[in-house]
C-alpha positions as CSV (number, residue, x, y, z in Angstrom):
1,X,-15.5,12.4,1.9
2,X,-14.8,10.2,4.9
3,X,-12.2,8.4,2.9
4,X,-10.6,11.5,2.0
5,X,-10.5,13.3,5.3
6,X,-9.0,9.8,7.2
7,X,-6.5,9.9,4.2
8,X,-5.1,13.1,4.9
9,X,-5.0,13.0,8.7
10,X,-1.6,11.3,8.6
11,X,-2.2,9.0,6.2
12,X,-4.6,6.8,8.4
13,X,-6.0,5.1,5.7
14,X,-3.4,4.8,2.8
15,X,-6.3,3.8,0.5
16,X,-8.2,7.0,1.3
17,X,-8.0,9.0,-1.9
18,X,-9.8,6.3,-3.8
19,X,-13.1,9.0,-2.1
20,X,-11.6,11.3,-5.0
21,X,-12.2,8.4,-7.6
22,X,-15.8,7.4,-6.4
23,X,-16.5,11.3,-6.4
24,X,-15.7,11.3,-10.2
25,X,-17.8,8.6,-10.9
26,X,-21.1,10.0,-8.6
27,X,-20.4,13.3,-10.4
28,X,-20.5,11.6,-13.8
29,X,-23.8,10.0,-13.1
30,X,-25.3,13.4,-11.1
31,X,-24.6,15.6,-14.0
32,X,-25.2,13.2,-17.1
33,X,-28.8,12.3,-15.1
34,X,-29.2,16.5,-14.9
35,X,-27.9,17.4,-18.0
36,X,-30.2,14.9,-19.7
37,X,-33.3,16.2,-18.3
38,X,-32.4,19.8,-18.8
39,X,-31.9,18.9,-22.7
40,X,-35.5,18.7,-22.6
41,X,-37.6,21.2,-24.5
42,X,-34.6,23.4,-24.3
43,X,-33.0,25.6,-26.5
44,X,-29.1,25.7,-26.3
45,X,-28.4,28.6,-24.9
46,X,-31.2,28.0,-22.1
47,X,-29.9,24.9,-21.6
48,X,-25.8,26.0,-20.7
49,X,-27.1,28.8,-18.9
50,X,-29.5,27.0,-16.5
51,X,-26.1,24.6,-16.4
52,X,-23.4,27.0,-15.7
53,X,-25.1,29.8,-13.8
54,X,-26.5,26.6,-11.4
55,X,-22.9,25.0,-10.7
56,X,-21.4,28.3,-10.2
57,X,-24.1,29.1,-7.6
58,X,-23.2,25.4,-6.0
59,X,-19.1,25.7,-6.5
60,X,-17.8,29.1,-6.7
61,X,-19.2,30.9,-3.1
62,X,-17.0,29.1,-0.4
63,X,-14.3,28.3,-3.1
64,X,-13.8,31.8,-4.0
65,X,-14.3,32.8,0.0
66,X,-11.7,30.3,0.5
67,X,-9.2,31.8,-1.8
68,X,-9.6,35.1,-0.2
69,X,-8.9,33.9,3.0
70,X,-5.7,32.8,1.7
71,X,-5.3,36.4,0.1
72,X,-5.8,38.0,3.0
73,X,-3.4,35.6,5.3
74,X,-0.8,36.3,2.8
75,X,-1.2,39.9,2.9
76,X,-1.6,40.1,6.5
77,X,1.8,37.9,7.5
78,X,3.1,36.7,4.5
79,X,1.8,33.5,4.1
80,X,1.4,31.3,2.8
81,X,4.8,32.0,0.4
82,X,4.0,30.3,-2.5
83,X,0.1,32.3,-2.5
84,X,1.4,34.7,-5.5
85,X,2.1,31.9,-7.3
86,X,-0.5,29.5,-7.3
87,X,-3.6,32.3,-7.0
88,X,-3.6,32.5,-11.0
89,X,-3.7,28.6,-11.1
90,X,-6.3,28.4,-8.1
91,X,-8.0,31.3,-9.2
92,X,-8.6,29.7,-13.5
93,X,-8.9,26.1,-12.4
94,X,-6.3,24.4,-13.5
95,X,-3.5,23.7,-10.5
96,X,-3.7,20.1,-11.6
97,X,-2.1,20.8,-14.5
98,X,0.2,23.6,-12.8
99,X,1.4,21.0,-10.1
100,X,1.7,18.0,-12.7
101,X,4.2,19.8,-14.6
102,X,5.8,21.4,-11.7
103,X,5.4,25.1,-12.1
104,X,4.1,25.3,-8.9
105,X,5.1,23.7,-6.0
106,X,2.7,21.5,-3.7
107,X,1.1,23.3,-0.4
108,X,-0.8,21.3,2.0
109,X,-3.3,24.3,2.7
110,X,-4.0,24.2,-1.8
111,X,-3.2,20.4,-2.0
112,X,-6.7,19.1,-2.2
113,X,-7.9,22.0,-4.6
114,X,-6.5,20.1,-7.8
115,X,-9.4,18.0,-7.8
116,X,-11.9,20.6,-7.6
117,X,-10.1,21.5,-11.1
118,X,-10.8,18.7,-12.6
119,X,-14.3,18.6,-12.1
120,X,-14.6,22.1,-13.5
121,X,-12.4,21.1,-17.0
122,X,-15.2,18.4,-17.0
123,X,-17.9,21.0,-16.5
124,X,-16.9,22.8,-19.2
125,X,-16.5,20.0,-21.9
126,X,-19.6,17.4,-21.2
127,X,-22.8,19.5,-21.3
128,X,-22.3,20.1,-25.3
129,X,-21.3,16.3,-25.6
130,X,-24.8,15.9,-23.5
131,X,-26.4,18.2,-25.5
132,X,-25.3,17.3,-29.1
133,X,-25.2,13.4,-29.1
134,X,-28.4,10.9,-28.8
135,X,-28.6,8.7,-26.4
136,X,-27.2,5.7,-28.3
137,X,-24.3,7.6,-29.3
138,X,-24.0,9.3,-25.9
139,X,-23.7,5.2,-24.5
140,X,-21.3,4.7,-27.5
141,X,-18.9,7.6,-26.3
142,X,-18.8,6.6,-22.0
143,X,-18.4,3.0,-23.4
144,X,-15.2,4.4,-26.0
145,X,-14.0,6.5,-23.0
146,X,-14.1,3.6,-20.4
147,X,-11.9,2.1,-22.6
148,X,-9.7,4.1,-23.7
149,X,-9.1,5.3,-20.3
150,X,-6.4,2.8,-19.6
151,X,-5.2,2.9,-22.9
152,X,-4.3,6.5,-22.4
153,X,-2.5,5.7,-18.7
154,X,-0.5,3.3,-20.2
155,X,0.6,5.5,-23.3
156,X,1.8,8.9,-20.6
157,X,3.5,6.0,-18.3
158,X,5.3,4.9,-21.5
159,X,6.1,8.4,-22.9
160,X,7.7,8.8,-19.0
161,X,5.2,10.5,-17.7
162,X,5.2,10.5,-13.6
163,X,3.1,8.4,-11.4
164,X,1.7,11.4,-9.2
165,X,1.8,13.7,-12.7
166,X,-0.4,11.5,-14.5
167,X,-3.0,11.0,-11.3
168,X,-3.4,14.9,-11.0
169,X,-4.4,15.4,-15.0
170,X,-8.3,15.5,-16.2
171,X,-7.5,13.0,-19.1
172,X,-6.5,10.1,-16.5
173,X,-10.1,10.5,-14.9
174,X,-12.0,10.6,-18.3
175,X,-13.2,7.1,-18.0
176,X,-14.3,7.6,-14.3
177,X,-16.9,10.3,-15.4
178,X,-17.8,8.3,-18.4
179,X,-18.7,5.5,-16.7
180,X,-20.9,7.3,-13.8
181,X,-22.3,8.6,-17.3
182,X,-23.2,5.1,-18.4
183,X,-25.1,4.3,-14.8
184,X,-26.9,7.5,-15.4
185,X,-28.2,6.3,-19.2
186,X,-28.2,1.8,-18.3
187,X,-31.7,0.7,-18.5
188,X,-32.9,-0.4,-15.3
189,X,-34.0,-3.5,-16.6
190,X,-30.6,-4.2,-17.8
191,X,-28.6,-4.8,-14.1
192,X,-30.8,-7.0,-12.4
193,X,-29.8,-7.8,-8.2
194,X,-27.4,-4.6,-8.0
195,X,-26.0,-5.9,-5.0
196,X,-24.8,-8.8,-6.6
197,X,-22.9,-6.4,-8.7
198,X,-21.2,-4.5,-5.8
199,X,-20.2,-8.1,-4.7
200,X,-18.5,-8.9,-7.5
201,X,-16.6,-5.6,-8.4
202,X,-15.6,-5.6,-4.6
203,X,-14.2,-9.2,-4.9
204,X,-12.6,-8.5,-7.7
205,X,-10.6,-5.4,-6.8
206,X,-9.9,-7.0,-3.6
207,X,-8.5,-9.8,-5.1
208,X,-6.4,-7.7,-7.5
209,X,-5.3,-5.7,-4.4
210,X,-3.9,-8.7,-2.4
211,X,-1.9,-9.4,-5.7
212,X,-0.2,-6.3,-5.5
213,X,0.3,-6.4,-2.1
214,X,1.5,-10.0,-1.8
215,X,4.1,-8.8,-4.6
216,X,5.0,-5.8,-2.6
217,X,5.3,-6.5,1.1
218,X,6.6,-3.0,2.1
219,X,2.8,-1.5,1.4
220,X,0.7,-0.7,4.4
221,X,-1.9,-2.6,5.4
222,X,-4.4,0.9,4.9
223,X,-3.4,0.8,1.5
224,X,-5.4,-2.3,0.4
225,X,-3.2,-3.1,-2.9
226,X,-4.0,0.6,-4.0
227,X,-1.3,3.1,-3.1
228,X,-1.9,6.6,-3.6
229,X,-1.6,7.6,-7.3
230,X,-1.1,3.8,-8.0
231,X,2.9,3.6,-8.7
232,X,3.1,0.3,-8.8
233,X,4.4,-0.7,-12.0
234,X,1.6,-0.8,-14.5
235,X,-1.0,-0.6,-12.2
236,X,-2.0,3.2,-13.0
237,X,-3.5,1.4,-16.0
238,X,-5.6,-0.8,-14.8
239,X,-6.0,0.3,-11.3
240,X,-8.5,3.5,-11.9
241,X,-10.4,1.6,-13.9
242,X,-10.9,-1.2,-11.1
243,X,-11.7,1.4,-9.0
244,X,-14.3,3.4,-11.1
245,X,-16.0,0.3,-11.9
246,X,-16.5,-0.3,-8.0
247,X,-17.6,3.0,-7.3
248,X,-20.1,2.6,-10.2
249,X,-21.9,-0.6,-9.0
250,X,-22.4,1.1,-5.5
251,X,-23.4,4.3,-7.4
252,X,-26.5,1.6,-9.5
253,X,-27.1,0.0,-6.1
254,X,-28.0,3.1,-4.5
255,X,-29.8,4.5,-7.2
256,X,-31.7,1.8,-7.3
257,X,-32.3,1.4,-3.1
258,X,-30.2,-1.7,-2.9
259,X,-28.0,-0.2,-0.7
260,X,-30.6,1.5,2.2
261,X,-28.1,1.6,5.1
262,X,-26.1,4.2,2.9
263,X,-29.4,6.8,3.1
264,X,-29.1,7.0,7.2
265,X,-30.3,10.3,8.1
266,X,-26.2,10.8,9.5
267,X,-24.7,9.9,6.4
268,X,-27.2,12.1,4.4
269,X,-26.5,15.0,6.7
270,X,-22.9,14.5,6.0
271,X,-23.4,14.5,2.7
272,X,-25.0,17.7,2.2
273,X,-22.5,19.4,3.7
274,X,-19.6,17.3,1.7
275,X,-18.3,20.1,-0.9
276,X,-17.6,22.2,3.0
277,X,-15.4,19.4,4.4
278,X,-13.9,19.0,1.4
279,X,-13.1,22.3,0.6
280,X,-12.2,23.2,4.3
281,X,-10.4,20.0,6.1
282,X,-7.5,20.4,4.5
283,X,-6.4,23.8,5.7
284,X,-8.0,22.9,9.3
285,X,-5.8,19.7,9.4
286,X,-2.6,21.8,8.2
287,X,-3.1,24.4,10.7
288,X,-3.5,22.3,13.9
289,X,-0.6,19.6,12.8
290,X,1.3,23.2,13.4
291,X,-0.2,23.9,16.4
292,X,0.6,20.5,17.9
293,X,4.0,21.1,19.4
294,X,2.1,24.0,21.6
295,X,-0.4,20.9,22.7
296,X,2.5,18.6,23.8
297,X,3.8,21.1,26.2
298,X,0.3,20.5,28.1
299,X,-0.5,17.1,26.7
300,X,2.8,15.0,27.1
301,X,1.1,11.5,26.3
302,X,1.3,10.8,22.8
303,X,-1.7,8.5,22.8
304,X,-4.4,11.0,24.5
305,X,-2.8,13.6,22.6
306,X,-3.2,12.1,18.7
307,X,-6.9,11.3,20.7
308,X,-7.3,14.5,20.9
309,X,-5.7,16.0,17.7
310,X,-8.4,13.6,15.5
311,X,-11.4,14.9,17.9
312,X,-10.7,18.3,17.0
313,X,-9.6,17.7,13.5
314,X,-13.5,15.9,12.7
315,X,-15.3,18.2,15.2
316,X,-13.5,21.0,13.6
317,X,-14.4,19.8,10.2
318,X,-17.9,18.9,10.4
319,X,-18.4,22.4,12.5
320,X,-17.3,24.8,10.0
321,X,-18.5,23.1,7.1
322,X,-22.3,22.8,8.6
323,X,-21.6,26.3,9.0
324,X,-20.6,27.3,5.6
325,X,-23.8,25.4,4.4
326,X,-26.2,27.0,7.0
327,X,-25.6,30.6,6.6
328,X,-23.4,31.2,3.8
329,X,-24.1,27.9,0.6
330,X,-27.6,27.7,1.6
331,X,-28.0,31.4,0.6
332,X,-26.4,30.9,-2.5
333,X,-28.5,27.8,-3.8
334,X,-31.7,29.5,-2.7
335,X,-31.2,31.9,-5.7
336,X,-31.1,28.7,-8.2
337,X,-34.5,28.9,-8.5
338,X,-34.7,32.1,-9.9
339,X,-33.1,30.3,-13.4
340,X,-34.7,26.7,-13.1
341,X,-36.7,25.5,-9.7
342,X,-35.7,21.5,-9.2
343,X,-36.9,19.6,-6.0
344,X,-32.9,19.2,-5.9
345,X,-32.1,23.4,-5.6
346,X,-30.9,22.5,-1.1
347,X,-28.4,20.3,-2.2
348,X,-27.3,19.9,-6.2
């Protein structure tokens, strides 16, 4: 979440998105791990509703209070212009595809709500490949997926298919979720010295990265070799998959306490109020990059004033979302037990 908010706060840190990509894989591995244990002495229809009626209790409060806010903004001044248009999009979960295929066009204050689609196409499809496949075959289809991940990328980029369109559709991200599936099913005993692992997959996307960048000296520095949306030549193809298997060995080092320094208490308290900043940052950032000319009347020195812009922009951030967790999620996720009481219900 870190990744993504320095990523958006003019493009500090080119590389940034790759937060979306690692959030794929975690959410892979988070709902495979739930999924499987709900499968347990379930019937079917127990088992989607406990699913569905949970992640709508997680998902749906601030996004649908978010939305509304927007309604009412619209209806109050007339904007944002383009609110009539993408509210059916926004409103069904699918302004990735909407925006990949241009019948909508791209607002900073909806931007980031693409990904959040994403996820939900995911939600709807995996629980019943959960549900009906063993787990042998269930490690058969992440492993097919992981594979033919790139596969896919590289058919769209030769059918023509855009750089930024094919980043925003579900099927480029299958293999992310597949492989945070195949952390959640790997025998323990299998991955032996997990930091080793995160090691290697960093050394090798880093060295992958300097190829790209040594071969295309106008990149940024922030970008690492990974440009947003990968348009490097061929890279799309193999570039997410680099990526997702990174994100996957620090997903099995964590799961497996390799990685302690990434359960400090002010990283965990970040973390449980991640879906907030997510969902809120964007609009926060878009509204005071508008109010900045006002600033520079009263703050004429560049420097102190983009000091001051960032303070308020993560103060700002962390503020509301805490917030939104405190007195409005929290109330939500409370009533999860009510359909299947988990030690999980604060923060799932």
């Amino acid at each position: 979440m870190l990744l993504v908010m320095l990523h958006h706060y003019r493009f500090w840190l080119d590389a940034g998105w790759v937060g979306v990509q690692l959030f794929y894989v975690l959410s892979g591995f988070l709902i495979t791990r739930i999924l499987r244990d709900a499968r347990e002495g379930s019937t079917l229809r127990g088992y989607l509703t406990n699913f569905y009626v949970r992640r709508s209790l997680r998902i749906l409060p601030i996004y649908v209070a978010l939305i509304a806010a927007f309604g009412a903004m619209y209806l109050a001044t007339g904007q944002p212009g383009t609110f009539p248009r993408l509210l059916p999009w926004a409103a069904t979960y699918t302004l990735n595809f909407a925006l990949a295929f241009g019948r909508v066009e791209l607002n900073p204050l909806f931007a980031h709500l693409w990904s959040l689609s994403v996820e939900e196409q995911f939600y709807l499809v995996w629980p019943f490949v959960v549900w009906f496949l063993g787990p042998r075959a269930l490690a058969r289809t992440a492993l097919a997926l992981a594979v033919l991940g790139p596969v896919g990328r590289f058919v769209a980029l030769a059918c023509g298919l855009g750089h930024e369109s094919l980043y925003l559709l579900t099927t480029t991200h299958l293999d992310a979720f597949a492989i945070g599936a195949a952390v959640a099913i790997v025998d323990p005993a299998f991955v032996a010295r997990p930091r080793r692992w995160v090691a290697g997959a960093f050394g090798v996307a880093a060295v992958l990265g300097g190829i790209v960048a040594i071969r295309n000296p106008g990149l940024g520095l922030s970008t690492f070799g990974y440009p947003y949306a990968l348009p490097i030549g061929l890279q799309a193809t193999w570039g997410y998959s680099v990526l997702d298997l990174v994100a996957a060995t620090v997903v099995l080092a964590c799961d497996r306490g390799a990685l302690p320094w990434l359960e400090h208490r002010i990283l965990v308290a970040i973390g449980r109020i991640s879906y907030g900043l997510y969902v809120f940052h964007r609009p926060l950032v878009t509204l005071l990059f508008r109010a900045e000319p006002r600033l520079t009347r009263f703050v004429p020195d560049a420097l102190v004033r983009e000091a001051i812009l960032f303070g308020v922009y993560m103060v700002a951030s962390l503020c509301v979302a805490w917030l939104s967790f405190h007195l409005f999620e929290s109330r939500f996720l409370a009533l999860k037990g009510r359909f299947a009481p988990r030690t999980d219900d604060r923060t799932t």
